[in-house]
C-alpha positions as CSV (number, residue, x, y, z in Angstrom):
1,X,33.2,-108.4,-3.7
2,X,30.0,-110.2,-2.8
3,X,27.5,-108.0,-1.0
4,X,24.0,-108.0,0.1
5,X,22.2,-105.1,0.0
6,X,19.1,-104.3,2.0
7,X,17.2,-101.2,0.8
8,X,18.5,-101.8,-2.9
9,X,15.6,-100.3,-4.9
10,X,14.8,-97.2,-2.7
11,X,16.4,-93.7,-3.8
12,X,19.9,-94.2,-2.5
13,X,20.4,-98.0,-2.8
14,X,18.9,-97.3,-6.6
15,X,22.3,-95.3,-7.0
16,X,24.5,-97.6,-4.7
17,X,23.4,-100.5,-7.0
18,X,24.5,-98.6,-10.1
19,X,27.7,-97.9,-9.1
20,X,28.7,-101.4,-7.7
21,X,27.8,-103.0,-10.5
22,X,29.2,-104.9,-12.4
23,X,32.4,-104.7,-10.5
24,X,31.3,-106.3,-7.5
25,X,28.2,-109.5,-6.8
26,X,25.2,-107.9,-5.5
27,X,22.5,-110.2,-3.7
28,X,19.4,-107.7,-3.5
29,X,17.3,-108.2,-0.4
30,X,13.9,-106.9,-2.1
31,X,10.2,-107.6,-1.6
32,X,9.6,-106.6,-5.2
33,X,11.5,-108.9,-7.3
34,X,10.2,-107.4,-10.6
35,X,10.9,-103.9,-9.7
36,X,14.4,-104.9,-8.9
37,X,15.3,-106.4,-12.1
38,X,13.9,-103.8,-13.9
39,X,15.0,-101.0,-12.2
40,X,18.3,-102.3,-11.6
41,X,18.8,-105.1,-14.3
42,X,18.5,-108.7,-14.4
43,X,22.3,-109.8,-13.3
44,X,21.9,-109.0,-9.5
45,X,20.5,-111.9,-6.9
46,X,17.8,-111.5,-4.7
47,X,16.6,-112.7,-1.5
48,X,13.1,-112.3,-0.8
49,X,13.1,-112.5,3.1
50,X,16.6,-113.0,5.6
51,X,14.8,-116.0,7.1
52,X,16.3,-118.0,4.0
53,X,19.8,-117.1,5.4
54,X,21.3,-119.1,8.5
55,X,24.4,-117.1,8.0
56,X,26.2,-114.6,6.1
57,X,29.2,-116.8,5.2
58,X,28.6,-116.2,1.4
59,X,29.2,-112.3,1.5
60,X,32.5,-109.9,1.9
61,X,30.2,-107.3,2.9
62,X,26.9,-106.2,4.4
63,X,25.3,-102.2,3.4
64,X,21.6,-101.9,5.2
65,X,19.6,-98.9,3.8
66,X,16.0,-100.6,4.4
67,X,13.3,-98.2,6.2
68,X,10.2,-97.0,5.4
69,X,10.7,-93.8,4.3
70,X,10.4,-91.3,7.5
71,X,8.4,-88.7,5.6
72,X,5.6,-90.5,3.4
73,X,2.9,-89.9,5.7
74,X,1.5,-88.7,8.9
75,X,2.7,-90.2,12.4
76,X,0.3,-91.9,13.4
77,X,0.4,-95.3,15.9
78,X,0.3,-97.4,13.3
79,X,2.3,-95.6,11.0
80,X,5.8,-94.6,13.5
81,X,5.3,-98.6,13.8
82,X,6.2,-99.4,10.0
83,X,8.8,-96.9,10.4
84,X,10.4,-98.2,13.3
85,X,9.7,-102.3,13.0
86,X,11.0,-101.7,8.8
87,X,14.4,-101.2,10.3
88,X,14.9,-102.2,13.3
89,X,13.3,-106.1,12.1
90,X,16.1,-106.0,9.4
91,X,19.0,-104.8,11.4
92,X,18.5,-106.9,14.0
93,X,18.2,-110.0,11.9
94,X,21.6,-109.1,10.5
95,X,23.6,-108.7,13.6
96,X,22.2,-112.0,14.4
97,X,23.7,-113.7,11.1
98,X,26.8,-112.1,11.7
99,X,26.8,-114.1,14.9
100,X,26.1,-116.9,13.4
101,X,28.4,-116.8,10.2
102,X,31.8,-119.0,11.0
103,X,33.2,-116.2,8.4
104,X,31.0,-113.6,8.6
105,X,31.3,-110.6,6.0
106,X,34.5,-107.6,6.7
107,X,32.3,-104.9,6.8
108,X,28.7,-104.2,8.0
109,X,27.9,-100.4,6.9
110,X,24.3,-99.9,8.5
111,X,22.2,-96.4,8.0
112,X,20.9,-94.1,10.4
113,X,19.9,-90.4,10.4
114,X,20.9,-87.0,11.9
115,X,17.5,-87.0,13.5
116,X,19.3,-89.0,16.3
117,X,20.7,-85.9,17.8
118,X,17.1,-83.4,18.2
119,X,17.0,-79.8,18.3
120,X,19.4,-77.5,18.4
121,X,20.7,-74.2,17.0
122,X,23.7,-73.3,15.3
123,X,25.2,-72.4,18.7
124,X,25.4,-75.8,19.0
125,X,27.2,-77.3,16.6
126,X,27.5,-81.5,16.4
127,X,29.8,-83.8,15.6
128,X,29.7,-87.8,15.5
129,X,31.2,-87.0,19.1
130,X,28.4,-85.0,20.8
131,X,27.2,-87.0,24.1
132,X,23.6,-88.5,23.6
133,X,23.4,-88.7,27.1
134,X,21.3,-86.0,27.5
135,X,18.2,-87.4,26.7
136,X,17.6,-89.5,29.0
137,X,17.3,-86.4,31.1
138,X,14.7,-84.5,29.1
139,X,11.6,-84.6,27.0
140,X,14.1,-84.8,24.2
141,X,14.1,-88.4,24.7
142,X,10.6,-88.0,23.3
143,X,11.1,-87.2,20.2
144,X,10.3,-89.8,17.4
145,X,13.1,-89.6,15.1
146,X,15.7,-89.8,17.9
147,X,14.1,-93.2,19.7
148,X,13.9,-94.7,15.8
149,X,17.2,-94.2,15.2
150,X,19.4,-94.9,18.9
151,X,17.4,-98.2,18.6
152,X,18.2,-98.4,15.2
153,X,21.7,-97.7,16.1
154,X,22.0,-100.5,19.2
155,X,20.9,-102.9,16.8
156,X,23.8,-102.7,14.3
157,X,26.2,-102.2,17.0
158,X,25.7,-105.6,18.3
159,X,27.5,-107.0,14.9
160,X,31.0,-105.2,16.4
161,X,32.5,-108.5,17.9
162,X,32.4,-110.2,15.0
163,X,32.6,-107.8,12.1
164,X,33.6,-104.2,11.4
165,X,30.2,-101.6,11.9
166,X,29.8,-98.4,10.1
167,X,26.9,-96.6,11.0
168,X,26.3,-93.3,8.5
169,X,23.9,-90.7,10.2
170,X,22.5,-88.9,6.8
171,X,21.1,-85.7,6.7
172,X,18.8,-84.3,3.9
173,X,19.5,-85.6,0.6
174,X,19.6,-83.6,-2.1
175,X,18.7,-85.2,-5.3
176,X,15.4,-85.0,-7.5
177,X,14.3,-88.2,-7.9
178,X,13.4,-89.0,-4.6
179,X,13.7,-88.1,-1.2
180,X,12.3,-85.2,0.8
181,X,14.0,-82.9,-2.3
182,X,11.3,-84.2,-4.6
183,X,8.4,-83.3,-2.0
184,X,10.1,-79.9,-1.3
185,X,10.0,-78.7,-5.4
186,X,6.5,-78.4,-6.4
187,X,5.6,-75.7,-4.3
188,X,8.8,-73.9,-5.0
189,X,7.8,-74.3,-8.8
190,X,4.5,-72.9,-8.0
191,X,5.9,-69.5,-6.7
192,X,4.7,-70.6,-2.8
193,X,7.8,-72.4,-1.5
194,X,9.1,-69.9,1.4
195,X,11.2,-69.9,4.9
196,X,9.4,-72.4,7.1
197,X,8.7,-71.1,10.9
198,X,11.5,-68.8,12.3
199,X,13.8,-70.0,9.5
200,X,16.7,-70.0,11.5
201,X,16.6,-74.1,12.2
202,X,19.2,-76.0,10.8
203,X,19.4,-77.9,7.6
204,X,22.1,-80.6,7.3
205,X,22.3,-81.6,3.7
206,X,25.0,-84.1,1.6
207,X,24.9,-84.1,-2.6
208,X,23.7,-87.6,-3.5
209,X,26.8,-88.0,-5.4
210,X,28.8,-87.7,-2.1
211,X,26.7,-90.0,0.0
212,X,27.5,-92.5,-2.8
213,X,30.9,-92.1,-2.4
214,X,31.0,-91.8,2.1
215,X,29.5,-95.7,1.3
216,X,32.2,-96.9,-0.7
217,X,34.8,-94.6,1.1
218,X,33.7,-96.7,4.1
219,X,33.5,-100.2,2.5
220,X,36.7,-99.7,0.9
221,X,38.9,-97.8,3.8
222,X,39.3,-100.9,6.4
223,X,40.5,-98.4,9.2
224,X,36.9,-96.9,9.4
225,X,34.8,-97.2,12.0
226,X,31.9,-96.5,14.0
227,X,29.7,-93.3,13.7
228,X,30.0,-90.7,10.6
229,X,28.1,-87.8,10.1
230,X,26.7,-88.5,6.6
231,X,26.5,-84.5,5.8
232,X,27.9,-81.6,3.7
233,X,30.7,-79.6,5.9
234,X,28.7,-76.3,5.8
235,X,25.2,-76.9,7.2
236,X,22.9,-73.8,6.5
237,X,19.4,-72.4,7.9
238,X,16.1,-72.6,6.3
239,X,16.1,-69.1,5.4
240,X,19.6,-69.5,3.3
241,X,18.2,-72.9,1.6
242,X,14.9,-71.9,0.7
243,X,17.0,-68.4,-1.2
244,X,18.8,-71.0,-2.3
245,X,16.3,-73.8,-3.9
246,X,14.4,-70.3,-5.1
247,X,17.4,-68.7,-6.8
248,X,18.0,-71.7,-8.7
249,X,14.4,-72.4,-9.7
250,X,14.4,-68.9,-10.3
251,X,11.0,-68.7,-8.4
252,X,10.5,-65.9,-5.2
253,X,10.6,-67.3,-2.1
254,X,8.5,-64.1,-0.3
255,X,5.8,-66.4,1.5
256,X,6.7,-68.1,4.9
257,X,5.2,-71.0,6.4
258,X,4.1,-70.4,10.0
259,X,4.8,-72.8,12.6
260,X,1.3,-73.1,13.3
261,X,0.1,-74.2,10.1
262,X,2.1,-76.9,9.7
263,X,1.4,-78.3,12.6
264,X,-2.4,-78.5,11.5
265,X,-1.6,-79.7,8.5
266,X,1.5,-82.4,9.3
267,X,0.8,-83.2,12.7
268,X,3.8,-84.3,14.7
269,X,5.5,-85.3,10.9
270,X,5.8,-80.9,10.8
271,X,8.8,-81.6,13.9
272,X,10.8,-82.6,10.5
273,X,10.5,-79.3,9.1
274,X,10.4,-76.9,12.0
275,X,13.3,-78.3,13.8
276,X,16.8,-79.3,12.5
277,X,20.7,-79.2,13.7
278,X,23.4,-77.8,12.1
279,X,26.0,-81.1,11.9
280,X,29.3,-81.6,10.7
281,X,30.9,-84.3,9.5
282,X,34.5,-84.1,11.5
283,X,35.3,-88.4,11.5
284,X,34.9,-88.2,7.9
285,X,36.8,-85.9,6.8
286,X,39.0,-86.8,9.7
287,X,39.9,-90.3,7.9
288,X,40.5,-88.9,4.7
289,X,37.3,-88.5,2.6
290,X,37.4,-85.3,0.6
291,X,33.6,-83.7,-0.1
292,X,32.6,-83.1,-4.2
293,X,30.0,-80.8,-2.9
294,X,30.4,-78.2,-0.3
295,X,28.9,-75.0,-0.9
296,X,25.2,-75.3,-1.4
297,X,24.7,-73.7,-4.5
298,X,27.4,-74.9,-6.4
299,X,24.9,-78.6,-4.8
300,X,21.6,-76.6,-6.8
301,X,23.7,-75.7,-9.7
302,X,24.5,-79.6,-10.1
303,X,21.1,-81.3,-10.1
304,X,19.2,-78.8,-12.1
305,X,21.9,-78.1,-14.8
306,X,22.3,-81.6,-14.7
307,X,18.8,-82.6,-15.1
């Protein structure tokens, strides 16, 4: 197949790349052309800027992972604007070439994130069916990561009349290098990691090696379509995955991070921490795909035996 990949050289397109290759033609969509080719080898194309496209006639399939990455920094103005205009620029770009292409690519696969559906406790539990509606009722609506990603979400939708749309909601990724895993390990290393506020939010993780394989899953199985959960089937609270992260590093896990505290220190960024959902993944496994990782130690066991 011939695909263009947006987000190519970030943590997860880094991985997509790698197992594409060399069966299929890649077209890389990259600001940093020497980073590409040596991160990810000299035989892949790349595209410097969509403008240089007037349609997407020369590709089978589209897979749009660009963002700025949600968790660098603090949110301020100028910053949620990066985040937001990094993906919603790109995404809207591409549904706009898909209108344009007299054969446009079978598949558009665009990314998104769980953050779309806010707050709520494991009393609630969410699947890729749970009615957004809500938030145009309450301050929910506020909430940063939910605006970024329904936008985010609109945008690839428009692409549905002339193409199949994917949209994969991903929760936290576990992998080491890169990611919010990579920011989380030092201070478990250290002997200060601990449960963050109450503990009792909800983490939503997926194995790396999965979320590789829901993309393909998706690009290869032509019935699919429209919203997937991108997360393990057994979501777990802070409490259980800081034990967890601290069994495996075998460091203690005896001091908690009050609420308070990281809202000095993160600002509005700290929502990502002290709030979280427990989602499932019911379309997925609905159509057929079959998790590697389910249990979250057996996910810890993995990356740290395996690195």
């Amino acid at each position: 197949m011939k695909i263009l990949i947006t987000g190519g050289t970030g943590f997860i397109g880094r991985q997509l790349v790698k197992a594409l290759s060399p069966a299929n033609e890649l077209t890389l969509l990259t600001r940093s052309a020497g980073k590409a080719h040596l991160e990810l080898g000299q035989q892949h194309k790349l595209l410097g800027n969509l403008s240089a496209l007037n349609s997407l006639d020369a590709f089978d399939a589209v897979i749009n992972l660009a963002g700025e990455p949600i968790a660098d920094k603090r949110w301020s103005l100028a910053h949620k604007q990066v985040i937001c205009y990094s993906r919603w620029d790109i995404t809207a770009r591409l549904s706009q070439l898909f209108k344009a292409s007299k054969n446009p690519p079978s598949v558009f696969i665009s990314g998104s994130a769980i953050g779309i559906y806010g707050n709520h406790d494991s009393q609630t539990p969410l699947d890729e069916h749970f009615n957004l509606a809500h938030f145009h009722d309450t301050d929910d609506k506020e909430k940063f990561p939910h605006s970024v990603c329904s936008r985010w979400e609109e945008l690839a939708l428009e692409a549905e009349p002339y193409t199949r749309v994917c949209i994969i909601r991903i929760g936290l990724v576990l992998g080491l290098n890169g990611g919010a895993m990579k920011k989380m390990l030092l201070p478990f290393k250290l002997g200060v990691g601990g449960i963050v506020g109450s503990g009792e939010q909800g983490m939503s993780w997926v194995h790396q090696q999965d979320l590789i394989q829901i993309i393909l899953f998706l690009l290869e199985n032509t019935q699919c379509q429209g919203i997937y959960n991108a997360t393990a089937p057994h979501p777990v609270s802070n409490k259980k995955f800081t034990q967890s992260l601290g069994k495996v590093l075998n460091r203690p896990t005896l001091l908690p991070i009050p609420a308070s505290v990281l809202s000095i220190a993160l600002g509005e960024l700290s929502e990502l921490l002290l709030e979280g959902q427990y989602v499932y993944p019911k379309r997925l496994q609905a159509a057929g795909y079959q998790f590697k990782f389910t249990d979250l130690d057996n996910a810890f066991n993995e990356l740290f035996n395996r690195d």
